[in-house]
C-alpha positions in Angstrom: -13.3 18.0 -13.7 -11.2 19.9 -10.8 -14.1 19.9 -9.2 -13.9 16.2 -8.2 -10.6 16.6 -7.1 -10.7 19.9 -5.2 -13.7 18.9 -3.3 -11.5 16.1 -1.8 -11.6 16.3 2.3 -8.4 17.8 3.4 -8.4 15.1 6.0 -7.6 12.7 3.4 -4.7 14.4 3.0 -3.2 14.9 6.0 -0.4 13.0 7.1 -0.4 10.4 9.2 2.6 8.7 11.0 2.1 4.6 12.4 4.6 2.7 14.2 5.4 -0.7 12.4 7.1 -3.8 13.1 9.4 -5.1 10.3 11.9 -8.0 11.3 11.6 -7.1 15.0 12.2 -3.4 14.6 9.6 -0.8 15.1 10.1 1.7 12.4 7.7 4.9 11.6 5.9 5.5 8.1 3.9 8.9 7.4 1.6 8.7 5.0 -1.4 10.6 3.9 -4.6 9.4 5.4 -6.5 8.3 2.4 -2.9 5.7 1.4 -3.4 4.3 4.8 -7.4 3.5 4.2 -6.3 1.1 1.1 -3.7 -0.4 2.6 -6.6 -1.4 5.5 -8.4 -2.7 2.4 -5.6 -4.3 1.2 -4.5 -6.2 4.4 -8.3 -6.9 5.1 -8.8 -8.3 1.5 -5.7 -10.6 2.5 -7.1 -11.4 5.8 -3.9 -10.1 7.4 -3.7 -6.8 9.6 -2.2 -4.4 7.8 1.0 -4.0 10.2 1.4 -8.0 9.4 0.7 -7.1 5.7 3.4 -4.3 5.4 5.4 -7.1 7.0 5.1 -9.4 4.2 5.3 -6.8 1.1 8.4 -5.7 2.5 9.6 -9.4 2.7 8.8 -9.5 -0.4 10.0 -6.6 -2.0 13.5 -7.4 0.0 13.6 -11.1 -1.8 13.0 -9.7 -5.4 14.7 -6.7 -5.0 17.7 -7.2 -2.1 16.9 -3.7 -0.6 13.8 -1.3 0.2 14.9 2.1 -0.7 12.0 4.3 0.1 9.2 2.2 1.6 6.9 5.1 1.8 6.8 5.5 -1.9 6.7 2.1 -2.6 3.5 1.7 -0.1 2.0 4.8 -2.3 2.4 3.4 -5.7 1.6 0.1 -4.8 -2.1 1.6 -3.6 -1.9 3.0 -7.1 -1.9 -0.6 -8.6 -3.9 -2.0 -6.3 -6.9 0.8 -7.3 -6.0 0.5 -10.8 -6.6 -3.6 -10.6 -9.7 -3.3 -8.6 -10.8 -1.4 -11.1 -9.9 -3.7 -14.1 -7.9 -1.6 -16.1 -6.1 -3.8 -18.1 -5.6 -7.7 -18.0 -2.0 -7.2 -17.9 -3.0 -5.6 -14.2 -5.7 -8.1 -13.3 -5.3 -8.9 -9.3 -3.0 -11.8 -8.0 -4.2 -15.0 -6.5 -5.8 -14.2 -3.0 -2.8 -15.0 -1.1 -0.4 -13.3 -3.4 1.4 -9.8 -2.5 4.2 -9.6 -5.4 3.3 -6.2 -6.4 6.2 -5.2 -9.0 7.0 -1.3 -9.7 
C-alpha cells in the first residue's frame, strides 16, 4: 500500500505561492501543487475561475463564521471534502447544488 503513496510525483508536493484578490486586497496563499489542481476543478466545476472562487468561499466562510483564521488550511481540508464527495462516501457528504460553496469544517 505505501507504494501508492510513495510513488506520488514530488512535484505534487511542492509548494506553490498565487497572488489572490479577496475584497480588493491581493494577498498570497502557498499551497502544495496537487491542493491547487482541485481547487481548478473546483472553480471549473462552478464555472467560476478559481481566484473568483476563493473569493466567494471566503465570503462565505466570513458570513458563517465572522473571521477566516487560517485560509490555507481551510482551502486544504475543504479539497479533502470535496474528493471525499466526488467520491460518494457517504450521503451525509453528498455534493451541494451546483451553485452552492457552503463547505462546513
Amino acid at each position: 500500500m505505501c507504494r501508492i503513496y510513495a510513488s506520488t510525483d514530488p512535484a505534487a508536493c511542492e509548494a506553490v505561492t498565487r497572488s489572490v484578490r479577496i475584497h480588493g486586497l491581493v494577498t498570497s496563499v502557498r499551497l502544495e501543487a496537487r491542493f491547487w489542481e482541485i481547487l481548478d476543478e473546483m472553480a471549473a466545476a462552478e464555472g467560476m475561475t478559481t481566484p473568483h472562487f476563493l473569493g466567494v468561499l471566503y465570503d462565505e466562510v466570513l458570513e458563517l463564521r465572522g473571521e477566516v483564521k487560517n485560509f490555507a488550511s481551510l482551502l486544504r481540508v475543504v479539497c479533502t471534502i470535496w474528493l471525499a464527495r466526488r467520491a460518494g462516501k457517504s450521503h451525509a457528504q453528498a455534493a451541494p447544488p451546483h451553485g452552492e460553496l457552503a463547505f462546513t469544517c
